[in-house]
TIRO-2110 file (N, C-alpha, C; in Angstrom, 1 decimal):
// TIRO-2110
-65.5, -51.2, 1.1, N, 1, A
-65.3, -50.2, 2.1, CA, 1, A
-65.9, -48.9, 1.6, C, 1, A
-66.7, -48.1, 2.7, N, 2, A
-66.6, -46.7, 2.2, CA, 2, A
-66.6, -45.9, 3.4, C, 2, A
-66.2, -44.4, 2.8, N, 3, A
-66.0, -43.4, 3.9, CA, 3, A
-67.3, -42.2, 3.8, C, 3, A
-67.2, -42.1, 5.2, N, 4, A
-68.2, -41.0, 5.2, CA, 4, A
-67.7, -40.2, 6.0, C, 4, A
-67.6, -38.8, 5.3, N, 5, A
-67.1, -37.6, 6.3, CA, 5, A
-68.1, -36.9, 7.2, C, 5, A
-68.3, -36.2, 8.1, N, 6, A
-68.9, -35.4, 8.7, CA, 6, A
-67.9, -34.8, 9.9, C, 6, A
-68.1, -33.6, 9.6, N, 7, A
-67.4, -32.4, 10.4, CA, 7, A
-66.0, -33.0, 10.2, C, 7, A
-65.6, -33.1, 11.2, N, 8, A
-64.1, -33.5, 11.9, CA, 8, A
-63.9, -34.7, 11.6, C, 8, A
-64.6, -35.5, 11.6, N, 9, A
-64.7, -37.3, 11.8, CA, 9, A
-64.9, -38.0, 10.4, C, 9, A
-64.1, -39.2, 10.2, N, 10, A
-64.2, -39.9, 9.0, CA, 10, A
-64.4, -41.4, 9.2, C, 10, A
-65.8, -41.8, 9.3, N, 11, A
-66.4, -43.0, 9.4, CA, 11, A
-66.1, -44.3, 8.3, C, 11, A
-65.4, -45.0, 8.4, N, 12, A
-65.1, -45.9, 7.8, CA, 12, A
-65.9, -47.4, 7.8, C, 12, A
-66.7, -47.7, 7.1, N, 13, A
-67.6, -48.9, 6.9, CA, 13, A
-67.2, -49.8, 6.0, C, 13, A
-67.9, -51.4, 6.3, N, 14, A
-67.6, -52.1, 5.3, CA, 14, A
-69.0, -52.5, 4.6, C, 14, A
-69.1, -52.1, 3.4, N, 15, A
-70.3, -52.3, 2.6, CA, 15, A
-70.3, -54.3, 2.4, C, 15, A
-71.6, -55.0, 2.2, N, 16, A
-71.8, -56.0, 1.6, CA, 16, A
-72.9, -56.0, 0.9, C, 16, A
-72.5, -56.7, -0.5, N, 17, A
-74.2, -57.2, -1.2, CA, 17, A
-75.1, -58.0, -0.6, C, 17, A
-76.4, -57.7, -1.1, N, 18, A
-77.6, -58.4, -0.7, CA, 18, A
-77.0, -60.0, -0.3, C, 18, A
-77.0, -60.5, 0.8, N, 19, A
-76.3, -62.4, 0.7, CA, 19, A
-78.1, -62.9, 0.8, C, 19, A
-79.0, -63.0, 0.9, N, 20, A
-80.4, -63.5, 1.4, CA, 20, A
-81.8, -62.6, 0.9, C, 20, A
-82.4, -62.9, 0.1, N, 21, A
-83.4, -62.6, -0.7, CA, 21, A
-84.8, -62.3, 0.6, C, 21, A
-84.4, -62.8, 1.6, N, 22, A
-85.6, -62.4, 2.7, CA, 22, A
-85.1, -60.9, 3.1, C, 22, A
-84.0, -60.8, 2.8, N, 23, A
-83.6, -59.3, 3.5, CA, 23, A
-83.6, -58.1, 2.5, C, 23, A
-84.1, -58.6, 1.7, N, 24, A
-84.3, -57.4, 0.2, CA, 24, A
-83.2, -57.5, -0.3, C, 24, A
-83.2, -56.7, -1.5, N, 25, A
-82.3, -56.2, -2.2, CA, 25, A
-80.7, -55.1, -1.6, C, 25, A
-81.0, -54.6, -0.9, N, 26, A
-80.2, -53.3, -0.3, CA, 26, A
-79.3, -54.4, 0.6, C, 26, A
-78.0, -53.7, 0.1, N, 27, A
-76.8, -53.4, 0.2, CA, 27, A
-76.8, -53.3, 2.1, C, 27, A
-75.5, -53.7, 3.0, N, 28, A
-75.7, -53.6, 4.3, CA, 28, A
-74.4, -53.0, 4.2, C, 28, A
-74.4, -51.9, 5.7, N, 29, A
-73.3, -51.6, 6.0, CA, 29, A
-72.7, -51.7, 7.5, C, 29, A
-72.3, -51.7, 7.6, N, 30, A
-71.4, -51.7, 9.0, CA, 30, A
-70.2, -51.4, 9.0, C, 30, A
-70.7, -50.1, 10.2, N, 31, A
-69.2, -48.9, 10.8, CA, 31, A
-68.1, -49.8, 11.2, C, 31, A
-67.1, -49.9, 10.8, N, 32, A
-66.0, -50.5, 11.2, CA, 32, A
-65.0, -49.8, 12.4, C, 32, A
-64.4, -48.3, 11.9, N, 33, A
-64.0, -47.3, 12.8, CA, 33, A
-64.4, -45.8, 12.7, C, 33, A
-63.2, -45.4, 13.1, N, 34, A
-63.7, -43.9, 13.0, CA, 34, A
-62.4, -43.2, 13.4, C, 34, A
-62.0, -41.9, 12.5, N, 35, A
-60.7, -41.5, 12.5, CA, 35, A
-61.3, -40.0, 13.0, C, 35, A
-60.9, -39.4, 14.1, N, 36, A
-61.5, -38.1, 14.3, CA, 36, A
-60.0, -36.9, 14.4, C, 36, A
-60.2, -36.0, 13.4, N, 37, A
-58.9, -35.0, 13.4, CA, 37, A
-59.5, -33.5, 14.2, C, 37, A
-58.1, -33.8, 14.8, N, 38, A
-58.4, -32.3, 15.9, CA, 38, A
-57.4, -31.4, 15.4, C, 38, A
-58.0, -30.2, 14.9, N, 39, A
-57.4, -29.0, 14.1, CA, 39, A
-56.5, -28.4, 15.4, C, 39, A
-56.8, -28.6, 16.5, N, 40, A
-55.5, -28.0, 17.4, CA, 40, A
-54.6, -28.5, 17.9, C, 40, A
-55.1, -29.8, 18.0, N, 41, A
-53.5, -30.7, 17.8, CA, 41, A
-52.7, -31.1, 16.8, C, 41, A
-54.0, -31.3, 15.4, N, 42, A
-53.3, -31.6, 14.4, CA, 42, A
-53.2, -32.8, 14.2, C, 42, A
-53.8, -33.9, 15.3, N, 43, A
-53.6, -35.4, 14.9, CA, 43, A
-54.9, -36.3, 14.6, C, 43, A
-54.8, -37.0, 14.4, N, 44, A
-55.6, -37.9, 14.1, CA, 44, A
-56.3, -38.8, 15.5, C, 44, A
-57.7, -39.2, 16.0, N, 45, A
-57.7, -40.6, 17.3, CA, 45, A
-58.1, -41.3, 16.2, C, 45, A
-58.3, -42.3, 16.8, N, 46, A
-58.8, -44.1, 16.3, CA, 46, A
-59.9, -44.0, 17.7, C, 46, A
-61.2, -44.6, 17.0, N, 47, A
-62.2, -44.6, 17.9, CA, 47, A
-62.7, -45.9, 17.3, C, 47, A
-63.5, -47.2, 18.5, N, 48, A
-63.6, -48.3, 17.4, CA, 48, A
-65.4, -48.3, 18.2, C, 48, A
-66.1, -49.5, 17.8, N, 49, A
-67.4, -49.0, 17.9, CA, 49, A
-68.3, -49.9, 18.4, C, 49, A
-68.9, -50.0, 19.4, N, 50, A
-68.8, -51.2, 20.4, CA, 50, A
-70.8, -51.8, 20.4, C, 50, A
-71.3, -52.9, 20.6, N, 51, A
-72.3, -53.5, 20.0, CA, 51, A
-73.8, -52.6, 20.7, C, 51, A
-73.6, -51.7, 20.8, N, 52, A
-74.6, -51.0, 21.1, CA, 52, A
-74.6, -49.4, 20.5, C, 52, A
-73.7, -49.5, 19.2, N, 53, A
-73.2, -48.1, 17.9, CA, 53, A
-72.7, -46.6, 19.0, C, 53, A
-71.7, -47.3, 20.3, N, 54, A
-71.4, -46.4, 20.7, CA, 54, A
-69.7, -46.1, 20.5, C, 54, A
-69.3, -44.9, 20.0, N, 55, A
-68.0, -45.1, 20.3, CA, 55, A
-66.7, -44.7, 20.9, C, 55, A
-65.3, -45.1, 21.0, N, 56, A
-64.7, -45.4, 22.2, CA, 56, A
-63.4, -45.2, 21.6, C, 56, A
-62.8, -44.2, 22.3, N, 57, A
-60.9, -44.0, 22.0, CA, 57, A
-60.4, -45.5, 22.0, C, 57, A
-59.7, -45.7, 20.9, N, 58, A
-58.9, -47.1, 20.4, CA, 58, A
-57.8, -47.1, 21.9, C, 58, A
-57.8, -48.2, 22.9, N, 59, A
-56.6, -47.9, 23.9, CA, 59, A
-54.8, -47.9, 23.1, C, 59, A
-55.0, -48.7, 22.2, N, 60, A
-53.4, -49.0, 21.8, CA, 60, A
-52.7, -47.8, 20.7, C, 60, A
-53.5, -47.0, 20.0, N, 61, A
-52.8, -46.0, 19.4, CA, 61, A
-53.1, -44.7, 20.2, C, 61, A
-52.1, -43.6, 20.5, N, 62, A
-52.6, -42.3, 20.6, CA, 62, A
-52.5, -41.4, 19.2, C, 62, A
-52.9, -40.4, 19.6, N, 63, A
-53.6, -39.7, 18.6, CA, 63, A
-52.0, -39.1, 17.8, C, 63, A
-52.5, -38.9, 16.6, N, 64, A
-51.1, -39.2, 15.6, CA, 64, A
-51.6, -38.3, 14.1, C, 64, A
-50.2, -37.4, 14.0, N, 65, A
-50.7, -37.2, 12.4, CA, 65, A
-50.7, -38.0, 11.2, C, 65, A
-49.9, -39.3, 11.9, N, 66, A
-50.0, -40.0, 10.6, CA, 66, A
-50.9, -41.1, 10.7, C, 66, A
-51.6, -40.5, 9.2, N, 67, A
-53.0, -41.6, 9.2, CA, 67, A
-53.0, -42.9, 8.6, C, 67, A
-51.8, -42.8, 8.0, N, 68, A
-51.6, -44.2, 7.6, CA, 68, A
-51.2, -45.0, 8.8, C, 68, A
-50.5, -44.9, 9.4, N, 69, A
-50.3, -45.6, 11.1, CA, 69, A
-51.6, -46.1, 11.6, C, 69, A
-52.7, -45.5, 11.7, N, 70, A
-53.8, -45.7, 12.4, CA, 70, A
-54.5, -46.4, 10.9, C, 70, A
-54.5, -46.4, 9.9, N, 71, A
-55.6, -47.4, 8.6, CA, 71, A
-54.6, -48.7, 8.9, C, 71, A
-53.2, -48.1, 8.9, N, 72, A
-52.4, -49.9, 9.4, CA, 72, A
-53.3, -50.8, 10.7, C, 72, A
-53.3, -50.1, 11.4, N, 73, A
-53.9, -50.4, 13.1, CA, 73, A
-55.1, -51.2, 12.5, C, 73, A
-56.4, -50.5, 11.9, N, 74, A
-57.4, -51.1, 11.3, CA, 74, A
-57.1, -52.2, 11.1, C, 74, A
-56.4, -52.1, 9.9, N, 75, A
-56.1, -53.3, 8.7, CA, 75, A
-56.1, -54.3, 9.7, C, 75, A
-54.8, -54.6, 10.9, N, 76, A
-54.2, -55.5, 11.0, CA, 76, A
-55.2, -55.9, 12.5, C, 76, A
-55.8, -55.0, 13.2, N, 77, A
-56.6, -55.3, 14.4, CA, 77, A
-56.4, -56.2, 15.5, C, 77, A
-55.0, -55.8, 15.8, N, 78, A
-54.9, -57.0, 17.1, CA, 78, A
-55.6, -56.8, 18.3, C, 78, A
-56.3, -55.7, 18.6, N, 79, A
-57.1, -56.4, 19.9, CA, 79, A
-58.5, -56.8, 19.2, C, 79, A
-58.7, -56.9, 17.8, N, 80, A
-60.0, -57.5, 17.4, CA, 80, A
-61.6, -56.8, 17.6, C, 80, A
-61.3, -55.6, 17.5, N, 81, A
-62.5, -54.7, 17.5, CA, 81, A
-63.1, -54.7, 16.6, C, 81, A
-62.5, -54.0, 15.4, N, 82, A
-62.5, -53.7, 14.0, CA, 82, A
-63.5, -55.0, 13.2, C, 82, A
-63.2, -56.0, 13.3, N, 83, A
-63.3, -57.1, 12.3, CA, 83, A
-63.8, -57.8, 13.3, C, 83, A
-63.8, -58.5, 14.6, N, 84, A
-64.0, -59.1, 15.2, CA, 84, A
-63.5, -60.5, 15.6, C, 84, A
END
């Protein structure tokens, strides 16, 4: 996994090694979610990322200061966004 910050928003991907020598050397990644903090509310949304790298307020969590709540939500992905 790795994260990438920009502005407000913290992009969460899952890195894989090279699996197939036709596809080069280089490492693949793929955006898993996206945690966006709003300084005036103070909370955290869950955005998940849909097959055309657009993305979309998570329906089942609202926005929350605790971010561990929302990395749980990830982890566990019951409407199957995340992971698939």
């Amino acid at each position: 996994m790795e994260a990438t910050v920009r502005g407000n928003s913290v992009t969460l991907a899952e890195r894989r090694i090279p699996w197939h020598e036709d596809f080069g050397p280089e490492w693949s990644t793929h955006p898993v979610a996206q945690l966006r903090w709003s300084p005036q509310l103070k909370t955290w949304g869950l955005y998940w990322r849909d097959r055309n790298t657009r993305w979309h307020a998570y329906p089942d969590c609202e926005p929350t200061p605790d971010l561990v709540r929302l990395l749980d939500e990830i982890d566990t992905d019951p409407l199957h966004v995340f992971w698939g």
